[in-house]
N, CA, C and O atoms as CSV, one atom per row, in Angstrom:
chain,resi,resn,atom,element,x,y,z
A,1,UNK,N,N,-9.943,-12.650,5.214
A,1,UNK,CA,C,-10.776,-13.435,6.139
A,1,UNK,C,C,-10.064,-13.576,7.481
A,1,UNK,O,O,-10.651,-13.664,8.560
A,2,UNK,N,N,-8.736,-13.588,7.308
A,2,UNK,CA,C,-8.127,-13.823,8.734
A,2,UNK,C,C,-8.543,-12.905,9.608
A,2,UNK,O,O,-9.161,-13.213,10.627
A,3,UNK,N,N,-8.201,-11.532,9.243
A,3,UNK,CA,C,-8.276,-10.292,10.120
A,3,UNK,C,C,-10.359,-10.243,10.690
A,3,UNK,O,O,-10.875,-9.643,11.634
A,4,UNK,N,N,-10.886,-10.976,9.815
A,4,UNK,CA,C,-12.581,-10.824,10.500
A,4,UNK,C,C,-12.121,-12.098,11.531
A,4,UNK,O,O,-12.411,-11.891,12.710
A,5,UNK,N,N,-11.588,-13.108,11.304
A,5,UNK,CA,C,-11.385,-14.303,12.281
A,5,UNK,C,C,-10.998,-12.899,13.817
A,5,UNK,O,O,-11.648,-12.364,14.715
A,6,UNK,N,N,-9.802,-12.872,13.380
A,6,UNK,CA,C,-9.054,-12.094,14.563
A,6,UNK,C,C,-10.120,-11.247,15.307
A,6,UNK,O,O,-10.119,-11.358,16.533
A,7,UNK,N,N,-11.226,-10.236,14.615
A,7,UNK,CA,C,-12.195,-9.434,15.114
A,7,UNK,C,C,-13.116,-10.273,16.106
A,7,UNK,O,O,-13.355,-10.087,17.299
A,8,UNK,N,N,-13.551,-11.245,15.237
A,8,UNK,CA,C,-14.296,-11.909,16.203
A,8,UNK,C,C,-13.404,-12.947,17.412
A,8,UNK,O,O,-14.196,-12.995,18.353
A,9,UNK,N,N,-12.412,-13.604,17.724
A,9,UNK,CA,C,-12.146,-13.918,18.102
A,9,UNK,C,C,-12.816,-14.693,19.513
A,9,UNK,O,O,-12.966,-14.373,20.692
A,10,UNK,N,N,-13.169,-16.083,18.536
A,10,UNK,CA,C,-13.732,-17.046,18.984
A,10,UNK,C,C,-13.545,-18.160,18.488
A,10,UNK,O,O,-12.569,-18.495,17.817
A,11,UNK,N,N,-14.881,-19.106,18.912
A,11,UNK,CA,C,-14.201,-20.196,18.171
A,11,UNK,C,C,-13.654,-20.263,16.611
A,11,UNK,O,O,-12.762,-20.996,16.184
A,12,UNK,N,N,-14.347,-19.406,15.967
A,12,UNK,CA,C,-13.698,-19.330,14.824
A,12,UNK,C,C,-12.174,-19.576,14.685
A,12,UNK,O,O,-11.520,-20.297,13.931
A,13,UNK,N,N,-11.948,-18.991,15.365
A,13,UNK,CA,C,-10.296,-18.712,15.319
A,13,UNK,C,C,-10.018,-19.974,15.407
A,13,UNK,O,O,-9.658,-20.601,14.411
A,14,UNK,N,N,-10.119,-20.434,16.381
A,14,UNK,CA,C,-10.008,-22.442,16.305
A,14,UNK,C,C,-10.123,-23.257,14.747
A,14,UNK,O,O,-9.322,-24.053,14.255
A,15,UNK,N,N,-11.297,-22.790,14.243
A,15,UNK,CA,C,-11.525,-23.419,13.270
A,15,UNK,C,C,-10.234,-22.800,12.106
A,15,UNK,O,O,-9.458,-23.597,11.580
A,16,UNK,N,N,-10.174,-21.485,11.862
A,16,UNK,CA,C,-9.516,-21.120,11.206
A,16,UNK,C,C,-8.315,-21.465,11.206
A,16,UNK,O,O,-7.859,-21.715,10.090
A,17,UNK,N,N,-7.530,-21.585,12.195
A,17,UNK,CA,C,-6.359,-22.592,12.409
A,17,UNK,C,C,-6.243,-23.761,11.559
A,17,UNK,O,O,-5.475,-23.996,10.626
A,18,UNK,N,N,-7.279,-24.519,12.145
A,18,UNK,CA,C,-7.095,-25.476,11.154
A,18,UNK,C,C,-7.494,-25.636,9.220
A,18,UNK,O,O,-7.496,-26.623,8.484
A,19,UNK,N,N,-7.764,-24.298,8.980
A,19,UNK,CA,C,-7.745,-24.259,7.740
A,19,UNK,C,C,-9.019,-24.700,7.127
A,19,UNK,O,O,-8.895,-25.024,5.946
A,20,UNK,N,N,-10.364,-24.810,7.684
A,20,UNK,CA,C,-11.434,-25.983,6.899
A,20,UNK,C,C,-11.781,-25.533,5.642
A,20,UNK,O,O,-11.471,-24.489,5.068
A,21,UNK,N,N,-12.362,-26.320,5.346
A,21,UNK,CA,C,-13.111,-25.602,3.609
A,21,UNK,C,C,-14.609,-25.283,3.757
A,21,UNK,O,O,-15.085,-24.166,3.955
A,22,UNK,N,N,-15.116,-26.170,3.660
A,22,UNK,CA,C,-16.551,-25.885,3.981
A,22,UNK,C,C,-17.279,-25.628,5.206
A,22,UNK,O,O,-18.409,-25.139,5.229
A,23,UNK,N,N,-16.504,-26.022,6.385
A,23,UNK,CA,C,-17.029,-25.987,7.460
A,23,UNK,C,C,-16.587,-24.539,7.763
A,23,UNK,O,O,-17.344,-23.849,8.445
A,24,UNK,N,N,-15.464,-24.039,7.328
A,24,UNK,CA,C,-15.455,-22.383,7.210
A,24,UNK,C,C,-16.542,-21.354,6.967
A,24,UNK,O,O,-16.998,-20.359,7.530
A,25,UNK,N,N,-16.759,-22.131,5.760
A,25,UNK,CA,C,-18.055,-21.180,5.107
A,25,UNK,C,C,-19.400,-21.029,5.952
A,25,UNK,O,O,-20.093,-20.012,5.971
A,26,UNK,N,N,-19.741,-22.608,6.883
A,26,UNK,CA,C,-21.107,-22.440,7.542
A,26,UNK,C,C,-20.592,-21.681,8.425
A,26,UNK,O,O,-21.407,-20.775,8.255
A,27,UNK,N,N,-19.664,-21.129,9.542
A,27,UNK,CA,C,-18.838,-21.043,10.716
A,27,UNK,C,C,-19.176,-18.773,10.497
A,27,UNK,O,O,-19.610,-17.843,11.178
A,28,UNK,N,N,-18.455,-19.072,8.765
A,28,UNK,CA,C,-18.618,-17.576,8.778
A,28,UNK,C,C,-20.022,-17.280,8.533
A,28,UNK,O,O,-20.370,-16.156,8.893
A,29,UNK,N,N,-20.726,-17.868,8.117
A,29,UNK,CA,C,-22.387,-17.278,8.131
A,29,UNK,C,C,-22.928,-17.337,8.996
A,29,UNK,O,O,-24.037,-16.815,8.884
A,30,UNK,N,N,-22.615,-17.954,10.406
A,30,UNK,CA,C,-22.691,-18.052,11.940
A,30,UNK,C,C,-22.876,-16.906,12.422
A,30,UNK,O,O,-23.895,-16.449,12.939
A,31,UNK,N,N,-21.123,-16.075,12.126
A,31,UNK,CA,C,-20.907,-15.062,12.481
A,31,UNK,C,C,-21.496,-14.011,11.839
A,31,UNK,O,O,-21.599,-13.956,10.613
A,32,UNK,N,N,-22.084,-12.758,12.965
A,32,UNK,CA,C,-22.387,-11.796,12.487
A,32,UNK,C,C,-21.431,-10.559,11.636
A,32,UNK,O,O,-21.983,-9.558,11.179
């Protein structure tokens, strides 16, 4: 999952930093 964070590189990446649990999951179904 990191390396799709890194691809998209956006806010995700923010979020991913901080590690979330669920708010990950809505964040990656965001992303295309």
């Amino acid at each position: 999952v990191g390396l799709d964070v890194e691809i998209n590189g956006n806010n995700v990446t923010s979020v991913k930093s901080r590690r979330v649990g669920p708010d990950d999951m809505a964040l990656q179904a965001h992303v295309p």
